[in-house]
Every structure is written in C-alpha cells, then in structure tokens.
Jmol script that loads the backbone (N, CA, C; Angstrom):
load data "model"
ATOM      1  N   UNK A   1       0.824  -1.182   0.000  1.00  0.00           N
ATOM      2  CA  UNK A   1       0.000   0.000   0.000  1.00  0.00           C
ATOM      3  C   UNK A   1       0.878   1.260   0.000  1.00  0.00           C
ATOM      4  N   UNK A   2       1.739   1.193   1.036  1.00  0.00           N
ATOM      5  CA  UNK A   2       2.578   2.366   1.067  1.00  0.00           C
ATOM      6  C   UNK A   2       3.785   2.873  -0.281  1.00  0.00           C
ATOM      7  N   UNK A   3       4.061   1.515  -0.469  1.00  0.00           N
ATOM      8  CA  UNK A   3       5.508   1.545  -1.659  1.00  0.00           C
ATOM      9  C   UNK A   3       4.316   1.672  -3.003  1.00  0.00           C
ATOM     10  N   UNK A   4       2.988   1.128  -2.940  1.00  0.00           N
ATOM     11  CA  UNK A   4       2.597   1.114  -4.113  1.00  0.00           C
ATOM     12  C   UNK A   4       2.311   2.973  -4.332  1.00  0.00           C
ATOM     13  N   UNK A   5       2.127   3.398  -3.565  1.00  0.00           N
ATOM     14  CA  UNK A   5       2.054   4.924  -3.649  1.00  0.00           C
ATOM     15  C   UNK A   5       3.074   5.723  -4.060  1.00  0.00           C
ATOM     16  N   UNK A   6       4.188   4.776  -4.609  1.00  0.00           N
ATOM     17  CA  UNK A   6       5.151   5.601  -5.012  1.00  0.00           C
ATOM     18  C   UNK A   6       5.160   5.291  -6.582  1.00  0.00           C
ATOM     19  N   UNK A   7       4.778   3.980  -6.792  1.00  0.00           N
ATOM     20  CA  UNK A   7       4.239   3.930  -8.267  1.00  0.00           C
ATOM     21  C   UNK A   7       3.420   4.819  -9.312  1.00  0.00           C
ATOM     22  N   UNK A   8       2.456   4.828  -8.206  1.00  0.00           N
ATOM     23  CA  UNK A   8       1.491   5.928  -8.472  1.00  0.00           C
ATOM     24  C   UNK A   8       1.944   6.762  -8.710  1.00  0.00           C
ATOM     25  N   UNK A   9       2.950   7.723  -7.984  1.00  0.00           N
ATOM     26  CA  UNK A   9       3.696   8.948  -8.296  1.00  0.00           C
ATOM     27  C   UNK A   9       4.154   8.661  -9.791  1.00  0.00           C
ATOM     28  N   UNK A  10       5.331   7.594 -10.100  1.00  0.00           N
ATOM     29  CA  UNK A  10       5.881   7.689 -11.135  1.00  0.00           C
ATOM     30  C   UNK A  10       5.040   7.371 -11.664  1.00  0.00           C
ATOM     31  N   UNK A  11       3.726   7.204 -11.863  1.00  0.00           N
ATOM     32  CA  UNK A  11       2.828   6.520 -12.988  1.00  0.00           C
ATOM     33  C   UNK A  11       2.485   8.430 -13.316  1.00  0.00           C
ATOM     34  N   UNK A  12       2.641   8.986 -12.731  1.00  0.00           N
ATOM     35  CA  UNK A  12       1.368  10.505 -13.227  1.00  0.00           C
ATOM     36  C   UNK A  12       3.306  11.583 -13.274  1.00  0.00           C
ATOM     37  N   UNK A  13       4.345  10.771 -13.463  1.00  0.00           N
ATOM     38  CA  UNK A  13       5.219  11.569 -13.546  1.00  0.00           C
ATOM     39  C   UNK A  13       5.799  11.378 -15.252  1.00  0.00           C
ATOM     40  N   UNK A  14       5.582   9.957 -15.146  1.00  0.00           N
ATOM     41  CA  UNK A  14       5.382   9.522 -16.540  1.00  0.00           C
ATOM     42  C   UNK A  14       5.331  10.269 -18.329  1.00  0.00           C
ATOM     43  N   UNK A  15       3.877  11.092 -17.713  1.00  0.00           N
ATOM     44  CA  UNK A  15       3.604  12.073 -18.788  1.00  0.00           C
ATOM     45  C   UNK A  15       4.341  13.740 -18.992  1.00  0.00           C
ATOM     46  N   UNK A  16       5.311  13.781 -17.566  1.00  0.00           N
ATOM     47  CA  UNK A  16       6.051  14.433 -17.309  1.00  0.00           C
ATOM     48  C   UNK A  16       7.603  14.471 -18.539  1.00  0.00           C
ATOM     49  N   UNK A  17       7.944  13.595 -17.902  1.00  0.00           N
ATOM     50  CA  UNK A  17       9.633  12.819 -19.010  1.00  0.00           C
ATOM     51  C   UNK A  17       9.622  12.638 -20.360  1.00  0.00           C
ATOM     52  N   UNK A  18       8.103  12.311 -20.606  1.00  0.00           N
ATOM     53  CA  UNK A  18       7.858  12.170 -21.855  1.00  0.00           C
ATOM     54  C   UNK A  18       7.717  13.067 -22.666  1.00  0.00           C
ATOM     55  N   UNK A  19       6.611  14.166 -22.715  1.00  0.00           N
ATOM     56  CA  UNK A  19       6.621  15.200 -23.456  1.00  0.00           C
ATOM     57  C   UNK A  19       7.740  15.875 -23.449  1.00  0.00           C
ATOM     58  N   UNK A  20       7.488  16.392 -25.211  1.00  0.00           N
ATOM     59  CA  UNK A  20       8.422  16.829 -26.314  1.00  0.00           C
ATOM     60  C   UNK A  20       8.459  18.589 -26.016  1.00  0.00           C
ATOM     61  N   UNK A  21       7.473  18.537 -26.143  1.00  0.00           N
ATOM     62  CA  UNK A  21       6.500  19.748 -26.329  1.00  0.00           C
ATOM     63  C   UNK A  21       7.215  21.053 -24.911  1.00  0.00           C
ATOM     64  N   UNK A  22       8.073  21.915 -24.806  1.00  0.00           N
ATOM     65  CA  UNK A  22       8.424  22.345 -23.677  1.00  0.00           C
ATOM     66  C   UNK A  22       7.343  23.152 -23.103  1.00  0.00           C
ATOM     67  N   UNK A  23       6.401  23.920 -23.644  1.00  0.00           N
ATOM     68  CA  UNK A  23       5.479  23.981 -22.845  1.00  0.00           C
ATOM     69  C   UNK A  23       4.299  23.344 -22.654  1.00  0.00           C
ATOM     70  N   UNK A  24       3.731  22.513 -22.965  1.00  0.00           N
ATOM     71  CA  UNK A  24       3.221  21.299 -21.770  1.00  0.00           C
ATOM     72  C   UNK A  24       4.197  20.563 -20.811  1.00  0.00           C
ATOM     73  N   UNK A  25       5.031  20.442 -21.081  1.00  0.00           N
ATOM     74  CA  UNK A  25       6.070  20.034 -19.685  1.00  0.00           C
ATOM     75  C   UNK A  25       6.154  20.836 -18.886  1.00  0.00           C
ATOM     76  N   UNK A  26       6.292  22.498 -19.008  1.00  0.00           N
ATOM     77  CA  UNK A  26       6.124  23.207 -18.036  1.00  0.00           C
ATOM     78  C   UNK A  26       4.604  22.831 -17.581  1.00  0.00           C
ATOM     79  N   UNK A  27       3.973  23.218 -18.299  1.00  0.00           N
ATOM     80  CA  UNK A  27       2.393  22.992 -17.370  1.00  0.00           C
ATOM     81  C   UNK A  27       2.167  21.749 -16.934  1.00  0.00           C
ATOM     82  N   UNK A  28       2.470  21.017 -16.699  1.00  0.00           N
ATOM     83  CA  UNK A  28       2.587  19.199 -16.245  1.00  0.00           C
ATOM     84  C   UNK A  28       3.533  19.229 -15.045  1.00  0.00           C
ATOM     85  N   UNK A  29       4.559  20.168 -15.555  1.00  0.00           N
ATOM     86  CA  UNK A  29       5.462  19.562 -14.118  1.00  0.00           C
ATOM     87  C   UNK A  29       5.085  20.861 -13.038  1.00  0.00           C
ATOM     88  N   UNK A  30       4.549  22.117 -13.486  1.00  0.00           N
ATOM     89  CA  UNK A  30       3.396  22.725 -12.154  1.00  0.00           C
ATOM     90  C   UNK A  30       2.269  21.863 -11.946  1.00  0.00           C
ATOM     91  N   UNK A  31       1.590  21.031 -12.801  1.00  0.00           N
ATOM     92  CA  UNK A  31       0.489  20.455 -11.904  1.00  0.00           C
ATOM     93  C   UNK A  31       1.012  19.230 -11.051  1.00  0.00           C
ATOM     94  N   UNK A  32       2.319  18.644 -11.367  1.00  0.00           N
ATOM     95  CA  UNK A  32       2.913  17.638 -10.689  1.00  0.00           C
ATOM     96  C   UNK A  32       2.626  18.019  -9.272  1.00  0.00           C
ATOM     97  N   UNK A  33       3.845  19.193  -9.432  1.00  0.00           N
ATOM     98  CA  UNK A  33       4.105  19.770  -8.206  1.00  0.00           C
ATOM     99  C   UNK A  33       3.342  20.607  -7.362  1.00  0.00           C
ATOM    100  N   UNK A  34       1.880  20.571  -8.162  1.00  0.00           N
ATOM    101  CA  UNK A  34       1.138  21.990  -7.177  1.00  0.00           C
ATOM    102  C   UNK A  34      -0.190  20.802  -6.736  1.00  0.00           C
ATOM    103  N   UNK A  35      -0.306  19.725  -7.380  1.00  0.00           N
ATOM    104  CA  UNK A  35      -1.237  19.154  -7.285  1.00  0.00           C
ATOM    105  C   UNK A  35      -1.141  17.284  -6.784  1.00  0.00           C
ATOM    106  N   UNK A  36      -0.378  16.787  -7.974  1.00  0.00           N
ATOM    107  CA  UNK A  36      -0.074  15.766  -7.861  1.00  0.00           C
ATOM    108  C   UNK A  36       0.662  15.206  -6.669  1.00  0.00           C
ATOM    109  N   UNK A  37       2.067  15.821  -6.538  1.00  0.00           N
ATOM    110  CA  UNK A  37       2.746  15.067  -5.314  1.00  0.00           C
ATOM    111  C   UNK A  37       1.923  15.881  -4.039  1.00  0.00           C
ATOM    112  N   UNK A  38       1.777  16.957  -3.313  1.00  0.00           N
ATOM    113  CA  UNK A  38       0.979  17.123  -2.450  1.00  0.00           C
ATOM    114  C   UNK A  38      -0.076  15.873  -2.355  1.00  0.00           C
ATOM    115  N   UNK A  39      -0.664  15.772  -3.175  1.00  0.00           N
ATOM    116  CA  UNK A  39      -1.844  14.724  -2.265  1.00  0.00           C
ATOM    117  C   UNK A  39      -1.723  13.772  -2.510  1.00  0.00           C
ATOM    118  N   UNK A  40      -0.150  12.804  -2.999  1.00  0.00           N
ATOM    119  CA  UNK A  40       0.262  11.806  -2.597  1.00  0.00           C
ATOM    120  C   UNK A  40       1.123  11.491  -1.081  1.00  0.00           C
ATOM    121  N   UNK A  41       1.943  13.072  -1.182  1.00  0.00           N
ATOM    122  CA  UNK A  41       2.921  12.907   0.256  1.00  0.00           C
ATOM    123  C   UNK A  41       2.172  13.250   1.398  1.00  0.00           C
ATOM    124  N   UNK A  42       0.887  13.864   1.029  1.00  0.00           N
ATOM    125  CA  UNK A  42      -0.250  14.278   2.342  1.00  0.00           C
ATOM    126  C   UNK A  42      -0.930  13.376   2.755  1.00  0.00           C
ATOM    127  N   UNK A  43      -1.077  11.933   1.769  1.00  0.00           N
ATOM    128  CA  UNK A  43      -1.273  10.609   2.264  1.00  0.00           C
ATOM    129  C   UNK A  43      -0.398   9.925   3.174  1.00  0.00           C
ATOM    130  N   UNK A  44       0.779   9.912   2.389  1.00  0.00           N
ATOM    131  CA  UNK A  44       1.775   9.487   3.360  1.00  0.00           C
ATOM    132  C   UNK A  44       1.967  10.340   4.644  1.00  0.00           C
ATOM    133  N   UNK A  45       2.280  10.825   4.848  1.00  0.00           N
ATOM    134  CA  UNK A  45       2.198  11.875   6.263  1.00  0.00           C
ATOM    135  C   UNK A  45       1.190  11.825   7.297  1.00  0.00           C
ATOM    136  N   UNK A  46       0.032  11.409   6.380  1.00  0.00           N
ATOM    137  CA  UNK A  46      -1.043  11.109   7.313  1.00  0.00           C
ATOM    138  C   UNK A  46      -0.846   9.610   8.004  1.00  0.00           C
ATOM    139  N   UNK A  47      -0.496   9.014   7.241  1.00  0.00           N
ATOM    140  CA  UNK A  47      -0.207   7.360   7.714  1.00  0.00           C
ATOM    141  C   UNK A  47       0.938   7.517   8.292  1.00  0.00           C
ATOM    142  N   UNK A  48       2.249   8.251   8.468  1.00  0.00           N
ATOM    143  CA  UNK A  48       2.734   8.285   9.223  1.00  0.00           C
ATOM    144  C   UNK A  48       2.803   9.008  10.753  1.00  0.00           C
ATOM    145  N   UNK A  49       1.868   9.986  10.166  1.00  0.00           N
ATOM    146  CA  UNK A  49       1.281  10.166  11.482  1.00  0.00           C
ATOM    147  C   UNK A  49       0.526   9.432  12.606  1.00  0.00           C
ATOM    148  N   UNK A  50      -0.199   9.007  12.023  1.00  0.00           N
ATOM    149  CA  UNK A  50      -1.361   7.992  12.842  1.00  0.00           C
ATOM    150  C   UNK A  50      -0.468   6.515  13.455  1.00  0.00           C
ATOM    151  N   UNK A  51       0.946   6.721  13.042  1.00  0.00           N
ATOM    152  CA  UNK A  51       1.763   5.911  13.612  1.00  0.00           C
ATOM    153  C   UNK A  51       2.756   6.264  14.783  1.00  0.00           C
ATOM    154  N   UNK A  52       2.335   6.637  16.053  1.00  0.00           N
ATOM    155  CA  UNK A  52       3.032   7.307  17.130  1.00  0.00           C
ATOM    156  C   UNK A  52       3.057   8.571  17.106  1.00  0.00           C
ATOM    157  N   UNK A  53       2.445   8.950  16.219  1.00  0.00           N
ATOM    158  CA  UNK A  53       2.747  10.708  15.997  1.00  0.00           C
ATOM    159  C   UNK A  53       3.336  11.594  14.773  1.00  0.00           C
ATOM    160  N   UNK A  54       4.107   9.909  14.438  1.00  0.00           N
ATOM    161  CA  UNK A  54       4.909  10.622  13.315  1.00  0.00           C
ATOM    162  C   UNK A  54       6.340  11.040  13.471  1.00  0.00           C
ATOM    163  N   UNK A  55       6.775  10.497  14.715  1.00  0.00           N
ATOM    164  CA  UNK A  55       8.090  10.460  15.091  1.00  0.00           C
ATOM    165  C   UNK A  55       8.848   9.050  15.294  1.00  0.00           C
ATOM    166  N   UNK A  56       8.124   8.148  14.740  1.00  0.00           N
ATOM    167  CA  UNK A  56       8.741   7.074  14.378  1.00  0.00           C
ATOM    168  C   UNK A  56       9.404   6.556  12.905  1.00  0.00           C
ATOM    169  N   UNK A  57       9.090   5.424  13.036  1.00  0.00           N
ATOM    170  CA  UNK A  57       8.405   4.497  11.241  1.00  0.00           C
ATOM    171  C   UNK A  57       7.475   4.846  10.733  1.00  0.00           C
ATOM    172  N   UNK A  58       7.063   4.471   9.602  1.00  0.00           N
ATOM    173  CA  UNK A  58       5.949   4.569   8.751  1.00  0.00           C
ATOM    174  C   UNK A  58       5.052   3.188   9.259  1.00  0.00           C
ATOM    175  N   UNK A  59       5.332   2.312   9.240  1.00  0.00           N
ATOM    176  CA  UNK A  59       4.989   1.387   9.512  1.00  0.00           C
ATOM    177  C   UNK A  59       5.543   0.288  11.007  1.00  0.00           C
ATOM    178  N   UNK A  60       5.026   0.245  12.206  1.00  0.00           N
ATOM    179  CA  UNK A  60       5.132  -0.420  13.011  1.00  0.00           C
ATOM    180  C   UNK A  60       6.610   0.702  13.974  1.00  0.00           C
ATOM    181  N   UNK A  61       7.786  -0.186  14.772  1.00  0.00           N
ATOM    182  CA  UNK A  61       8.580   0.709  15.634  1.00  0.00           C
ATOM    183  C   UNK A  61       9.764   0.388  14.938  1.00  0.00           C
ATOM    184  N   UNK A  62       9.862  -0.358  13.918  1.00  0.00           N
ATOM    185  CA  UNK A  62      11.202  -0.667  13.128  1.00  0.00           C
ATOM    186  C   UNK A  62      11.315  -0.004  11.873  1.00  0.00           C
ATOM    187  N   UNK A  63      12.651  -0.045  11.312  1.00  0.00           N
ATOM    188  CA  UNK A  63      12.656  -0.055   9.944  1.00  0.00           C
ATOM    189  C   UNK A  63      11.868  -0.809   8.928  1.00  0.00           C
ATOM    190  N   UNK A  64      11.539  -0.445   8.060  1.00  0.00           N
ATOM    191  CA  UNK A  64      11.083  -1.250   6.998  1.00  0.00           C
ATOM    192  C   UNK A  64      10.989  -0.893   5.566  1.00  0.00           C
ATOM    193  N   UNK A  65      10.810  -1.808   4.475  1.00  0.00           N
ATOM    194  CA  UNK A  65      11.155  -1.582   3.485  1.00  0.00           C
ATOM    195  C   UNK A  65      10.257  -0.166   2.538  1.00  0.00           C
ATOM    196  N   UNK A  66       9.522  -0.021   3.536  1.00  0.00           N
ATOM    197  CA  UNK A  66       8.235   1.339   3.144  1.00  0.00           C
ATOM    198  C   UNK A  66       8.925   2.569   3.676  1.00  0.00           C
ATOM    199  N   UNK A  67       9.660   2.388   4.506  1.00  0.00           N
ATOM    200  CA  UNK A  67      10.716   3.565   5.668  1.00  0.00           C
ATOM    201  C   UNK A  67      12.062   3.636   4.272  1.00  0.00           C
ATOM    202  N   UNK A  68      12.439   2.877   3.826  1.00  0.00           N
ATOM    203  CA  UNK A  68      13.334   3.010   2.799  1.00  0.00           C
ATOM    204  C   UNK A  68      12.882   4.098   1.412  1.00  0.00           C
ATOM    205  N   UNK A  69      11.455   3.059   1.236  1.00  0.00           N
ATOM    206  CA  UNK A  69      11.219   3.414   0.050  1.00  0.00           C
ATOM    207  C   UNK A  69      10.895   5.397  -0.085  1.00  0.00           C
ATOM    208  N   UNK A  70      10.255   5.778   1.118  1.00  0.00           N
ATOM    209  CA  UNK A  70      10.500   7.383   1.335  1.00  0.00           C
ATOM    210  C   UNK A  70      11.789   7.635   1.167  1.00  0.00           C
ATOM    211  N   UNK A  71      13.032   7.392   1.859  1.00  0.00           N
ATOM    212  CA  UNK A  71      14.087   7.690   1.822  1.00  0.00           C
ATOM    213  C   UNK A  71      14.677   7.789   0.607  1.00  0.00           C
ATOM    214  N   UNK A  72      14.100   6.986  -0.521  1.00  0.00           N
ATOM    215  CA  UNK A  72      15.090   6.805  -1.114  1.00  0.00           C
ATOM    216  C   UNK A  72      14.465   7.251  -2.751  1.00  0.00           C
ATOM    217  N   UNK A  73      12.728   7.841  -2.505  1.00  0.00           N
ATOM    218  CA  UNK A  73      11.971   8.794  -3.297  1.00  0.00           C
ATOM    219  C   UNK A  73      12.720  10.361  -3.154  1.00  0.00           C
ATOM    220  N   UNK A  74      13.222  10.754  -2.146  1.00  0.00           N
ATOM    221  CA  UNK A  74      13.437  12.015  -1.638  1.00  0.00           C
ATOM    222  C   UNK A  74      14.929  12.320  -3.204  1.00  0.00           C
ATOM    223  N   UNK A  75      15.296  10.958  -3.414  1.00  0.00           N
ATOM    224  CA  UNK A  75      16.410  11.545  -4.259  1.00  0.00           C
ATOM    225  C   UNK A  75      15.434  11.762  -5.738  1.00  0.00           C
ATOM    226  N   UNK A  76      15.119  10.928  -6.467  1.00  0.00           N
ATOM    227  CA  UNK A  76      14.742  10.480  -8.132  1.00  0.00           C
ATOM    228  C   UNK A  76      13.519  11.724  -7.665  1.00  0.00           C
ATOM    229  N   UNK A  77      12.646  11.793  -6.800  1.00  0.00           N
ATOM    230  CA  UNK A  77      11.633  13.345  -6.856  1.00  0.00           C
ATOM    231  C   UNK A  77      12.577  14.638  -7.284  1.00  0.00           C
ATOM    232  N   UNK A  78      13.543  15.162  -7.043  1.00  0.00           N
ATOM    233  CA  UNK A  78      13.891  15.984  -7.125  1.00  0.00           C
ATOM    234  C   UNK A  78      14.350  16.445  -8.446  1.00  0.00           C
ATOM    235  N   UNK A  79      14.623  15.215  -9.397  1.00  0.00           N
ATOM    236  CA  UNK A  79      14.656  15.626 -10.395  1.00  0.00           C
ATOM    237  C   UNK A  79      13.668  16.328 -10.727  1.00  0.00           C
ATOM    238  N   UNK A  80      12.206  16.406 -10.197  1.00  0.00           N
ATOM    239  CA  UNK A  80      11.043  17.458 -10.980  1.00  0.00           C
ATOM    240  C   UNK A  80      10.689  18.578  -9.935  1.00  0.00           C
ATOM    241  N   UNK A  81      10.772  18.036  -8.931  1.00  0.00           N
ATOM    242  CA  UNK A  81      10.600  19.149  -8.027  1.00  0.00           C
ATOM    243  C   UNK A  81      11.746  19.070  -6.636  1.00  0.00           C
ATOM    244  N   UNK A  82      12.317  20.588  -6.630  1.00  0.00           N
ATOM    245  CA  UNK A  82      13.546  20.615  -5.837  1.00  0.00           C
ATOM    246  C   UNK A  82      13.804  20.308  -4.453  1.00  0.00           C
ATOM    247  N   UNK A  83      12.689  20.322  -3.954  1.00  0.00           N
ATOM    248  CA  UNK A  83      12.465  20.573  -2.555  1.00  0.00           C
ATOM    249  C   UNK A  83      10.677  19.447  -2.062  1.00  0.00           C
ATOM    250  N   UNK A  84      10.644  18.494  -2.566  1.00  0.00           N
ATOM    251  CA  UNK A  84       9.388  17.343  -2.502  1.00  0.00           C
ATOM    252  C   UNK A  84       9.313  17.189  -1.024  1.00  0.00           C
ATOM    253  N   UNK A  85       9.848  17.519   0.064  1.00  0.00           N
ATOM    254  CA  UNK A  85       9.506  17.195   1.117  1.00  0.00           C
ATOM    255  C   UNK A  85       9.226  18.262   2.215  1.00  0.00           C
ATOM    256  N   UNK A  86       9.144  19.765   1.514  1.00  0.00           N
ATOM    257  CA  UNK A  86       9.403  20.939   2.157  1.00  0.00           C
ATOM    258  C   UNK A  86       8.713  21.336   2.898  1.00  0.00           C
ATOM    259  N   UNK A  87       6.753  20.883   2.481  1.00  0.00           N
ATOM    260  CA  UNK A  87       5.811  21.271   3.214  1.00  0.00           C
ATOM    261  C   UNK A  87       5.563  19.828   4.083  1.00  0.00           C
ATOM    262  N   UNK A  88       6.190  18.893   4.042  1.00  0.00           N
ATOM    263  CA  UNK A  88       5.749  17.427   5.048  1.00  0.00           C
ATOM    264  C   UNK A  88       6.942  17.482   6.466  1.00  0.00           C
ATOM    265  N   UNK A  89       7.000  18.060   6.974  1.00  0.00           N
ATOM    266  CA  UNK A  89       7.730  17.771   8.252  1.00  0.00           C
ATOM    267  C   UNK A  89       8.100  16.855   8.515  1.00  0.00           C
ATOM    268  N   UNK A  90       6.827  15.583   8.637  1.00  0.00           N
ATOM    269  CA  UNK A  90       7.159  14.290   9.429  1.00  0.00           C
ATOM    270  C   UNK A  90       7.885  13.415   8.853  1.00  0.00           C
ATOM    271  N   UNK A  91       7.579  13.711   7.171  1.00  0.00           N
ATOM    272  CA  UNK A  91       8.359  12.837   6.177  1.00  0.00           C
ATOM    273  C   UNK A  91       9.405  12.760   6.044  1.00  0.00           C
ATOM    274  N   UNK A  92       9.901  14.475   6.008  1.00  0.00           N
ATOM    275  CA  UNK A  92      11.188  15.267   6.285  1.00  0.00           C
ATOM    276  C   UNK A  92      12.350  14.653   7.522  1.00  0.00           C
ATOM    277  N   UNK A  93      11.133  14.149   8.496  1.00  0.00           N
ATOM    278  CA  UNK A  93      12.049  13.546  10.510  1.00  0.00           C
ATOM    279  C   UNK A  93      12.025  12.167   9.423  1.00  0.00           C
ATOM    280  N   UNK A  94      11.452  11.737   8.884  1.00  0.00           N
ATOM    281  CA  UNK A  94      11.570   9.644   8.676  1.00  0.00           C
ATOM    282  C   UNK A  94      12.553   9.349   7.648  1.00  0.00           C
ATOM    283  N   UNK A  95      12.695  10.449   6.574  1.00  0.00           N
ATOM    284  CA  UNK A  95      14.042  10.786   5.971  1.00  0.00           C
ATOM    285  C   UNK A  95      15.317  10.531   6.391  1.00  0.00           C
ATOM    286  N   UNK A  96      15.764  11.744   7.301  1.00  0.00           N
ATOM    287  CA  UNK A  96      16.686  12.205   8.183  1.00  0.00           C
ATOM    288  C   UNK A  96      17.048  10.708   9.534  1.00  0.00           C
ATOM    289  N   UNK A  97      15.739   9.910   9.853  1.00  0.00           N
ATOM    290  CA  UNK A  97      15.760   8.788  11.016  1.00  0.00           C
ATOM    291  C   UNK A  97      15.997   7.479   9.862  1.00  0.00           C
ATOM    292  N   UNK A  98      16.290   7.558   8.813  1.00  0.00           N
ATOM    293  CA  UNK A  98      16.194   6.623   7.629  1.00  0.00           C
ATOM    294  C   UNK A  98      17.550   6.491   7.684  1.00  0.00           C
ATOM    295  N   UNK A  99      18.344   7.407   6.944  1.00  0.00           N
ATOM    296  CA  UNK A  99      19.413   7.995   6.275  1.00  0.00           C
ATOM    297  C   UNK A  99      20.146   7.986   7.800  1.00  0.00           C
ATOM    298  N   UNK A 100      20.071   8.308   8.840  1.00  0.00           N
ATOM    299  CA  UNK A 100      20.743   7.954   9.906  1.00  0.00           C
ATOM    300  C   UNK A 100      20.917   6.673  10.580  1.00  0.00           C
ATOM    301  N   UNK A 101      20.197   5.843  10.223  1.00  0.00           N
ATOM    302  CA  UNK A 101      20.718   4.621  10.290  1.00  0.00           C
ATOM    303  C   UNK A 101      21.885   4.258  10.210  1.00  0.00           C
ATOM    304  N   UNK A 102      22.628   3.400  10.973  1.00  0.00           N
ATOM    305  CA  UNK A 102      23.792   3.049  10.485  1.00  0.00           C
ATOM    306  C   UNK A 102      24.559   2.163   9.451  1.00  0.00           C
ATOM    307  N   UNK A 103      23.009   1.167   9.378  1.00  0.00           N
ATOM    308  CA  UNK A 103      23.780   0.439   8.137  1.00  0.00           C
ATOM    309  C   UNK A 103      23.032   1.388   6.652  1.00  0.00           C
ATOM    310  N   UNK A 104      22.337   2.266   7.432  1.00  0.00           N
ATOM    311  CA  UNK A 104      21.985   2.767   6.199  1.00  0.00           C
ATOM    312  C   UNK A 104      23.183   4.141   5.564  1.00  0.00           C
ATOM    313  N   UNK A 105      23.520   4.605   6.687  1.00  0.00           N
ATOM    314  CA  UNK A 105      24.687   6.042   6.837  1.00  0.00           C
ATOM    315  C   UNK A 105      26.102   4.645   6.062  1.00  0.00           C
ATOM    316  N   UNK A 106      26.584   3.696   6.172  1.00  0.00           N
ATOM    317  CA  UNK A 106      27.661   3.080   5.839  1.00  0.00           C
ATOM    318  C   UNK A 106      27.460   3.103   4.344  1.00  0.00           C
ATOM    319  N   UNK A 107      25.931   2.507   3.885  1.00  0.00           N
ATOM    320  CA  UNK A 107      26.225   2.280   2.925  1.00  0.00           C
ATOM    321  C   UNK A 107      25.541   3.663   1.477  1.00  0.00           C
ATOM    322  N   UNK A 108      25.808   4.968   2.047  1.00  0.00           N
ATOM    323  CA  UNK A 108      25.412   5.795   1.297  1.00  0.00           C
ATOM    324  C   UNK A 108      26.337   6.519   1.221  1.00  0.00           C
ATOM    325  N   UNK A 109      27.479   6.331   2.420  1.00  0.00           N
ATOM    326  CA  UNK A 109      29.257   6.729   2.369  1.00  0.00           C
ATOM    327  C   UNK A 109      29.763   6.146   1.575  1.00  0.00           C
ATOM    328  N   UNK A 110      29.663   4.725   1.077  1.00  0.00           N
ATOM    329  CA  UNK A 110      30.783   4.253   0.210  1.00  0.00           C
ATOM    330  C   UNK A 110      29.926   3.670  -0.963  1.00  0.00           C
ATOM    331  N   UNK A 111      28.469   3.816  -1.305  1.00  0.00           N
ATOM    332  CA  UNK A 111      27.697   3.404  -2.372  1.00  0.00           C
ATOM    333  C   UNK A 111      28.767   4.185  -3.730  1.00  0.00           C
ATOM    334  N   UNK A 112      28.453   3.565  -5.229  1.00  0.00           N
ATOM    335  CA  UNK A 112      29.098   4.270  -6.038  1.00  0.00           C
ATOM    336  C   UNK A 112      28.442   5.446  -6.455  1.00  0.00           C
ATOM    337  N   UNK A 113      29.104   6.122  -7.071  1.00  0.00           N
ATOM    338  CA  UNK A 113      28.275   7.338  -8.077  1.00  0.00           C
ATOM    339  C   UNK A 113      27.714   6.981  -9.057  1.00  0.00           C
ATOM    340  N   UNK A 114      26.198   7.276  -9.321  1.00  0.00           N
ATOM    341  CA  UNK A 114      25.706   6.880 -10.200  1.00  0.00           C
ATOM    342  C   UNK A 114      24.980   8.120 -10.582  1.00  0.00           C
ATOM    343  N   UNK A 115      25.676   8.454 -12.092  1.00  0.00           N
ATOM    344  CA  UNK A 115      25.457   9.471 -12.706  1.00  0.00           C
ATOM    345  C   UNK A 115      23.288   9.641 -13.156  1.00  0.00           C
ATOM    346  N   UNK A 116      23.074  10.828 -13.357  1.00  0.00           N
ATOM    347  CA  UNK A 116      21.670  10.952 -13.011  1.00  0.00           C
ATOM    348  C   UNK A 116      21.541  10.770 -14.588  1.00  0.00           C
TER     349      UNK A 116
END
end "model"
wireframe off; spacefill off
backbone 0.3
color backbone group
C-alpha cells in the first residue's frame, strides 16, 4: 500500500519525461508539483502520522522496506521538483531517522556514483 504509492507517483510523472512539447512540460510539471505530489505525500504523512505521531516508522517501531522506500523517493523526486519534502515535516524527521541509520549512513558513504 505504502511503496505502491510511489508507483502511483511515477505513474502521473510519466507524462512528465515524456513530453516533447516544452510547454506542456512546463504545465505538467506545475500540476505535478502543485497538485499531484501534495496529495500523494499528504497521504503518506497522514499514515505516518497515525503511527506514534509521526516520530517514528511509517509502519510499526522498526525499519522497513516502506521507511526506505521514502528515503530513497526524496532523491529520483527531485529531479522534478527541488524541494518534494518541504511542506511534510514528518516525512522530512523519517528521511533524516532513515538515512541515519547506520547500516543505512555506511552504505550511502561508500555506495558508487551513479550518474543521473
């Protein structure tokens, strides 16, 4: 449910990458961003809220592969919009409690470069 919500994103980002046309891409990637990701990450936020507050996981008191999958949207979003987590706070703390992990902090120190 949670990771499939990120499909969803790339499914309505889709028509984004694709067009030729530079202005419908401008007008696509403002409705992305003024419309689209808001009331996907306002889903998520809400479900992570209703989970301790929102100062935990997304799901349950551990890591999990849905706690990743935010973490690791925060990069490939930015290619369309700069700042995807600016108005979500809580998403913003599960990020930051993601990425601080330690086996997660080891392996984002010595992961390779992979050109965008």
């Amino acid at each position: 449910m949670i990771v499939d919500e990120f499909s969803d994103i790339l499914s309505e980002m889709r028509f984004y990458w694709y067009e030729s046309d530079p202005e419908k891409k401008a007008a696509l990637n403002e409705k992305f961003n003024t419309e689209t990701l808001p009331k996907h990450l306002g889903y998520l936020e809400n479900i992570l809220k209703q989970n301790g507050g929102g100062e935990g996981f997304i799901v349950g008191d551990s890591l999990t592969w849905a706690d990743l999958a935010v973490a690791n949207s925060n990069d490939w979003l930015r290619l369309v919009c700069p700042n995807p987590f600016d108005n979500f706070p809580l998403l913003t703390g599960l990020i930051k409690r993601v990425r601080e992990t330690p086996q997660v902090a080891e392996w984002i120190a010595k992961r390779p470069d992979t050109p965008r």
